[in-house]
C-alpha positions as CSV (number, residue, x, y, z in Angstrom):
1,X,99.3,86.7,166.9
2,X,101.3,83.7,167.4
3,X,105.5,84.2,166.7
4,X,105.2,82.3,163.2
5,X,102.8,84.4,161.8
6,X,104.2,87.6,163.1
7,X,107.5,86.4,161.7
8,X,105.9,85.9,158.4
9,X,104.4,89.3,158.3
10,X,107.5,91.2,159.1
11,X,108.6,94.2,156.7
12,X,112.0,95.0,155.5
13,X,113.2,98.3,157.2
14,X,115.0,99.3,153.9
15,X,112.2,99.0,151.9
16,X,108.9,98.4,153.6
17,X,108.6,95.4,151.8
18,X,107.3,91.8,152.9
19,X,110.9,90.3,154.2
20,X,110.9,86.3,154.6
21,X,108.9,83.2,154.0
22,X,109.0,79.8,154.6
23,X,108.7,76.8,153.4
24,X,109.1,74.6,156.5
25,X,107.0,75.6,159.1
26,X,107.8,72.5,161.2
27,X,109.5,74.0,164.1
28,X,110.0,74.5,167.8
29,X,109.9,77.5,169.6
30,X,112.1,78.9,172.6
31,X,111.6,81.4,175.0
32,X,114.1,83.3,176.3
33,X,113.9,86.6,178.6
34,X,111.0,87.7,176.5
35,X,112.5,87.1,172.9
36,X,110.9,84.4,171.0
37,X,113.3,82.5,168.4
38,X,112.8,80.2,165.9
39,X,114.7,77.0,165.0
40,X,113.9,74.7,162.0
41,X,113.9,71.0,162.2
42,X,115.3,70.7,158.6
43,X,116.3,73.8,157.4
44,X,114.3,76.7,155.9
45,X,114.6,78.8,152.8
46,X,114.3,82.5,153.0
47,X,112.8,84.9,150.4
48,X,113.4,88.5,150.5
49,X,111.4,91.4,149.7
50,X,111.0,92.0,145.8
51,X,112.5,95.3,145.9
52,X,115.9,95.6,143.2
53,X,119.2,94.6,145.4
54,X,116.7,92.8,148.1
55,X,116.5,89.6,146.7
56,X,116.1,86.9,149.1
57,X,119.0,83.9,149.7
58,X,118.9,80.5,150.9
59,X,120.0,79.4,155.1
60,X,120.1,76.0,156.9
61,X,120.1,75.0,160.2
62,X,120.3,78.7,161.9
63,X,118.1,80.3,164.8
64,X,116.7,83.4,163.5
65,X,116.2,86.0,166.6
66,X,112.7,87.4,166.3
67,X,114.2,91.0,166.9
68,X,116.7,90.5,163.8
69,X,114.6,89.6,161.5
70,X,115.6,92.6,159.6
71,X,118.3,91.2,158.5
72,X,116.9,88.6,156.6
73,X,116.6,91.4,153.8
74,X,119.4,90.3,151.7
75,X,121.0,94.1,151.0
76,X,121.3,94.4,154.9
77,X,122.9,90.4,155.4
78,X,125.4,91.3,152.3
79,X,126.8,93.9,154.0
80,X,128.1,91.7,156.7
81,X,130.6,89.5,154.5
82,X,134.2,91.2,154.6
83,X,135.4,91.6,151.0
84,X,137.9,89.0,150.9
85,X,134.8,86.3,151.6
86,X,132.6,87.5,148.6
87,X,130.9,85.7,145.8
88,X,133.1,86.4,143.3
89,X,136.4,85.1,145.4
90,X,135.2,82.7,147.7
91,X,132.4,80.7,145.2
92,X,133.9,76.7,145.2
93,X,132.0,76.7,141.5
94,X,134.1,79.0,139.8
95,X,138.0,78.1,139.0
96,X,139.9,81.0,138.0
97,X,143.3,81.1,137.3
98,X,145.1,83.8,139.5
99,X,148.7,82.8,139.2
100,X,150.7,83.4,135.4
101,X,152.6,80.5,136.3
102,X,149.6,78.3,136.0
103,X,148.2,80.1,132.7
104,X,151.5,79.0,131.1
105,X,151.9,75.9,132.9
106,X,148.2,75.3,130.9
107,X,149.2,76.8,128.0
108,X,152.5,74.2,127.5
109,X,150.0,71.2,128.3
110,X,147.3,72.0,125.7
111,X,150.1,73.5,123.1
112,X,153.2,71.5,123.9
113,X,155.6,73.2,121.1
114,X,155.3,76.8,123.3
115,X,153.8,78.9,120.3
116,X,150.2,79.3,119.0
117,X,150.8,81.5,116.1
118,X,150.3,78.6,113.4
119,X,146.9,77.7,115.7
120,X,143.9,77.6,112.4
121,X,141.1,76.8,115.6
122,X,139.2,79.8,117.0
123,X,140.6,79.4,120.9
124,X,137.9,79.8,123.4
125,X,138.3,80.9,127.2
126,X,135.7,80.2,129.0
127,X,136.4,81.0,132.3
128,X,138.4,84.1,131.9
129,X,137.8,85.6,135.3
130,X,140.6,88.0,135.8
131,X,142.2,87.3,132.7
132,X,145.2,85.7,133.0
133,X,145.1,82.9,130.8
134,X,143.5,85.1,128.2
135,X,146.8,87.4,128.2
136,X,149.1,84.6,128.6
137,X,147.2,82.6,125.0
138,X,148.0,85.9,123.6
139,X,151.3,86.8,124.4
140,X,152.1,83.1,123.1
141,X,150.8,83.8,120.1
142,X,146.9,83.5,119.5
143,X,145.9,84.9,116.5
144,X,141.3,84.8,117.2
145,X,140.4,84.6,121.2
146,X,137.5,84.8,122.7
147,X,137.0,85.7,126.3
148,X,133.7,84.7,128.4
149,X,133.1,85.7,131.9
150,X,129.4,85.0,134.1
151,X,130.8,87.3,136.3
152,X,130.3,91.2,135.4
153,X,133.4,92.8,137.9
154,X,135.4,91.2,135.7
155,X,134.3,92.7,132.1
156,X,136.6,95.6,132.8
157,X,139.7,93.8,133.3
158,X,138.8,91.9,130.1
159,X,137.6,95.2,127.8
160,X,141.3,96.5,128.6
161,X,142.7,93.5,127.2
162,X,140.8,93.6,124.3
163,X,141.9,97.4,123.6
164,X,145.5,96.1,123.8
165,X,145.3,92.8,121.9
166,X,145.4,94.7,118.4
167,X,142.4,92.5,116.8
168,X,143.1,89.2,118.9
169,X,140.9,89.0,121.3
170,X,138.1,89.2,119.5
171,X,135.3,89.2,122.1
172,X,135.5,90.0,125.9
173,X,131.7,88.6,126.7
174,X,129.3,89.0,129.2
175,X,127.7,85.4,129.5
176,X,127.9,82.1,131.1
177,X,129.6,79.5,128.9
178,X,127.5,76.3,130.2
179,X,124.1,78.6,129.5
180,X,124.1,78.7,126.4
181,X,124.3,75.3,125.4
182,X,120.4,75.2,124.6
183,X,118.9,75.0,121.3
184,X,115.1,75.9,121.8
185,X,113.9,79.7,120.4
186,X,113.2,81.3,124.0
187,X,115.2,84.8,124.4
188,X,117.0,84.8,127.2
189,X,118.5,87.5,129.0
190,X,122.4,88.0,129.6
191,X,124.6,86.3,130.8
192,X,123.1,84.0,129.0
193,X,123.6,84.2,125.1
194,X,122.6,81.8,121.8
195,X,125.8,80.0,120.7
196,X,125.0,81.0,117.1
197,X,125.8,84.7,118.7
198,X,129.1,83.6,120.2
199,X,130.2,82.2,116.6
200,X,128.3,84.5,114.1
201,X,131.5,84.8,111.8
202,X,132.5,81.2,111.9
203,X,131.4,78.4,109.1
204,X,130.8,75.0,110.1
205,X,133.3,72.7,108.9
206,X,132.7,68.7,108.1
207,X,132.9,66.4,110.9
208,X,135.9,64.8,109.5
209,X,137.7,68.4,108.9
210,X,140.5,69.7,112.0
211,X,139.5,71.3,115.1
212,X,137.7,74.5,114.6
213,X,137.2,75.2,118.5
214,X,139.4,74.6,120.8
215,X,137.7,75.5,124.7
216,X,139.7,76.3,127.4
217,X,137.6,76.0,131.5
218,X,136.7,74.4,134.1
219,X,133.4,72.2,134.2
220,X,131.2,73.6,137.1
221,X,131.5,72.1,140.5
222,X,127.3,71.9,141.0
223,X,126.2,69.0,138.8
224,X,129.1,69.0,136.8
225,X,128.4,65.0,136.0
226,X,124.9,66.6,134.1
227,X,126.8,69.3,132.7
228,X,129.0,66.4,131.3
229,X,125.8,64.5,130.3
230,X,125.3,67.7,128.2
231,X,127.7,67.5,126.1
232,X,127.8,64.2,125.5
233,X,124.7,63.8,124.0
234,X,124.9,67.5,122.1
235,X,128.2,66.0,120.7
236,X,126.0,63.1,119.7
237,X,123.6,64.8,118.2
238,X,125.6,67.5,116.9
239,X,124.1,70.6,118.2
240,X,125.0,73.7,119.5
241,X,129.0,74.3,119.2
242,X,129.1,70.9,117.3
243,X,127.1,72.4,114.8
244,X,130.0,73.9,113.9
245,X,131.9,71.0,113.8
246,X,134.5,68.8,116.2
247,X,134.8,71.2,119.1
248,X,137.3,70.6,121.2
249,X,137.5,70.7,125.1
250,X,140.1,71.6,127.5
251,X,138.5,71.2,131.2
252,X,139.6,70.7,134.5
253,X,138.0,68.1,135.8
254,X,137.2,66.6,139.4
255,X,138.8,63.3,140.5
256,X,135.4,61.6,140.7
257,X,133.9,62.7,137.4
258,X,137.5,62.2,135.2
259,X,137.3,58.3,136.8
260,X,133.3,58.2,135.4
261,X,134.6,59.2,132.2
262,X,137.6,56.7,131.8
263,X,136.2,53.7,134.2
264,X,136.0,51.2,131.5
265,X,133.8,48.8,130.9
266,X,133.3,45.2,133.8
267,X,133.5,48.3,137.0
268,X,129.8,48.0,138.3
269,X,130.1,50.6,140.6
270,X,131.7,53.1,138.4
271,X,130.9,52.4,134.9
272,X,127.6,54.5,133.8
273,X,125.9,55.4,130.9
274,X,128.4,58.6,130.8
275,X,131.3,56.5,130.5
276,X,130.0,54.6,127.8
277,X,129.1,58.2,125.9
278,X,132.7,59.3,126.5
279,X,134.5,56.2,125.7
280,X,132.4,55.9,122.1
281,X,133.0,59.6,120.9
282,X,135.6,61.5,122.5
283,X,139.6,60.7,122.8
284,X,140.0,61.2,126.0
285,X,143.7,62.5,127.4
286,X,144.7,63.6,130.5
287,X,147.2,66.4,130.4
288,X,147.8,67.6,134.2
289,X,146.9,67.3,137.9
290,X,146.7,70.5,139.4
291,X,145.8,70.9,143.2
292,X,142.4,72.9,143.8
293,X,144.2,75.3,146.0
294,X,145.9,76.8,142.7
295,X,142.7,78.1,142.0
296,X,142.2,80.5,145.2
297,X,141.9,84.0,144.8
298,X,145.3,86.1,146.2
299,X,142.9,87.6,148.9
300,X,141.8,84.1,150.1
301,X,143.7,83.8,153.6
302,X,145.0,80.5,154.2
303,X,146.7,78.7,157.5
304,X,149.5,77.3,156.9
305,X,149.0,74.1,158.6
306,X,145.8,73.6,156.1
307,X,146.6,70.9,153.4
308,X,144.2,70.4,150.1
309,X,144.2,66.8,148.5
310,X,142.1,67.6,146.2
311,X,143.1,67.9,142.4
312,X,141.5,68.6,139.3
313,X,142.4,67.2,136.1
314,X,143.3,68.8,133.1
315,X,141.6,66.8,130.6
316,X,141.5,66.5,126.7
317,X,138.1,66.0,125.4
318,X,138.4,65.9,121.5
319,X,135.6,64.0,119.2
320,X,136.8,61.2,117.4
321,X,136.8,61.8,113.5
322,X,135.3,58.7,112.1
323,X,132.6,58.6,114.7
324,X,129.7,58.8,112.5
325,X,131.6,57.5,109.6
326,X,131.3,54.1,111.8
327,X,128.6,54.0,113.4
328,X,126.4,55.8,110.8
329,X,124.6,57.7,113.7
330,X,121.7,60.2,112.2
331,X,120.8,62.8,114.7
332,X,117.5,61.2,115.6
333,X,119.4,57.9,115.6
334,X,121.7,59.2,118.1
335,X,119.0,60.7,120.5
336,X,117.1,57.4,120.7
337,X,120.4,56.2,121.5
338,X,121.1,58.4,124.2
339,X,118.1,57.8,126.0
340,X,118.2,54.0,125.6
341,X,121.8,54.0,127.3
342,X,120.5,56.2,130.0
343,X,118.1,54.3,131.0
344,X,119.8,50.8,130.7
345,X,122.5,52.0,133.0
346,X,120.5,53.7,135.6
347,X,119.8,50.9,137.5
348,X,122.3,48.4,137.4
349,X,120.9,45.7,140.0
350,X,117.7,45.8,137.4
351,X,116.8,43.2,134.5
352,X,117.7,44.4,130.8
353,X,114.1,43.4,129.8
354,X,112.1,45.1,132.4
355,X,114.1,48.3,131.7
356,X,113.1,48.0,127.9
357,X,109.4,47.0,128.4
């Protein structure tokens, strides 16, 4: 039996259960004092056994000894990580906000007069993580919160604020805010939820009423320029939470995708369809630079010689009120519209009439 395939057919000690696979098989073996190893040209992805708490996870560029390949079982690799390097700290995707002074620092950006007691909009917190923002929009003030949290260690922190906020907070969920921006009829399993559960006791308001949603996060690291496509062309169409009317956001932003937004228009390199989409629907405002380091975890350990340039901007999404009024933009109107724009500005170098034949 030749290494590969006795690699392939290796079992997970924990379970019995078939351990890897792989989906490059283009690579070069080495022998070494009897122990045959395996290194990938490209990178490999590894699947674990299908037992509950085995599932597999993904590795690049690592020699896998053939007499560890045991470990490849995801419980037994997990195991491994010291707790201040887990998922839940460590992910780049997620920003959480650890430190009170931030939460009101926040707080005084989006509501500059300090209070939010005469606030009408339902306030949303979509990235509520430990909780700190949550308990800091309350303490200011907030009289209907919502709290949503992807990440289940957290749900406990956020059910004790709920016990305490005497009828405030009015939901501590379970789901991933950037989920459940689908309108098709599929159930889905949490964390993801519909967004007509998320809002079940609010009425949708005219276009051209206030704010009825105001949403406080951060837009996902990983493809957070089609996350941002999203909502443009929901907005557009007015589905999902602007079903409900003129939702606004409060995001942190990265430097790269708050420049797509506001590049205007004459930048070729910059200027896409996306700034276009902002540009025509949204008043776009930029409240804050905050430094991505804000956003570590207290158990993150840091040197001190380490500097972060990076920022993220606090920006001010909120749809313009005499959009439609206008433009006169139906719902299929505006999807025929977003696709056109799409596919005008995907190719810049290209002719206008080729794209449209």
């Amino acid at each position: 039996m030749s290494p590969l395939v006795h690699l392939l057919s290796a079992r997970c000690k924990l379970c019995s259960e078939r351990t890897v696979t792989y989906s490059y098989l283009r690579s070069i073996y080495k022998k070494s004092q009897n122990t045959t190893s395996v290194r990938p040209t490209r990178g490999f992805s590894i699947t674990g056994c299908s037992s509950k708490g085995h599932g597999g996870y993904r590795e690049r560029e690592k020699a896998i000894p053939f007499g560890g390949v045991t470990t490849m079982c995801h419980k037994s690799y997990s195991t491994r990580i010291p707790p201040e390097k887990k998922k839940v700290y460590q992910n780049p995707k997620l920003c959480y906000v650890w430190n009170p002074d931030l939460a009101k620092l926040i707080r005084s950006k989006i509501w500059p007069d300090g209070s939010l007691e005469k606030e009408k909009a339902l306030v949303v917190d979509c990235n509520a993580g430990p909780g700190i923002l949550s308990k800091e929009l309350l303490n200011a003030g907030a009289q209907r919160l919502i709290s949503i949290e992807r990440n289940s260690e957290f749900l406990p922190r956020l059910k004790e604020l709920q016990n305490d906020s005497d009828g405030r907070l009015l939901q501590a969920l379970h789901a991933d805010f950037y989920k459940m921006q689908y309108h098709g009829d599929t159930p889905y399993a949490r964390p993801v939820i519909r967004i007509k559960e998320l809002f079940q006791d609010i009425s949708p308001v005219s276009w051209e009423s206030d704010v009825p949603i105001k949403v406080i996060g951060c837009f996902p690291h990983r493809k957070e320029k089609t996350q941002a496509y999203l909502f443009a062309s929901l907005m557009l169409e007015r589905l999902s939470i602007y079903s409900y009317g003129r939702a606004q956001f409060n995001f942190f932003l990265s430097e790269n995708c708050y420049e797509t937004l506001t590049q205007p228009p004459g930048s070729y390199f910059k200027y896409r369809a996306l700034s276009a989409f902002y540009q025509l629907g949204f008043d776009i405002k930029l409240l804050h630079k905050e430094p991505l380091s804000s956003f570590s975890s207290p158990s993150t350990v840091r040197s001190s010689n380490s500097t972060d340039p990076a920022y993220l901007y606090l920006t001010q999404l909120t749809p313009k009120q005499d959009l439609f009024l206008r433009h006169n933009l139906s719902q299929q109107q505006a999807f025929v519209f977003v696709y056109f724009m799409r596919q005008s500005l995907s190719k810049r170098s290209a002719k206008l009439t080729e794209i449209i034949e």
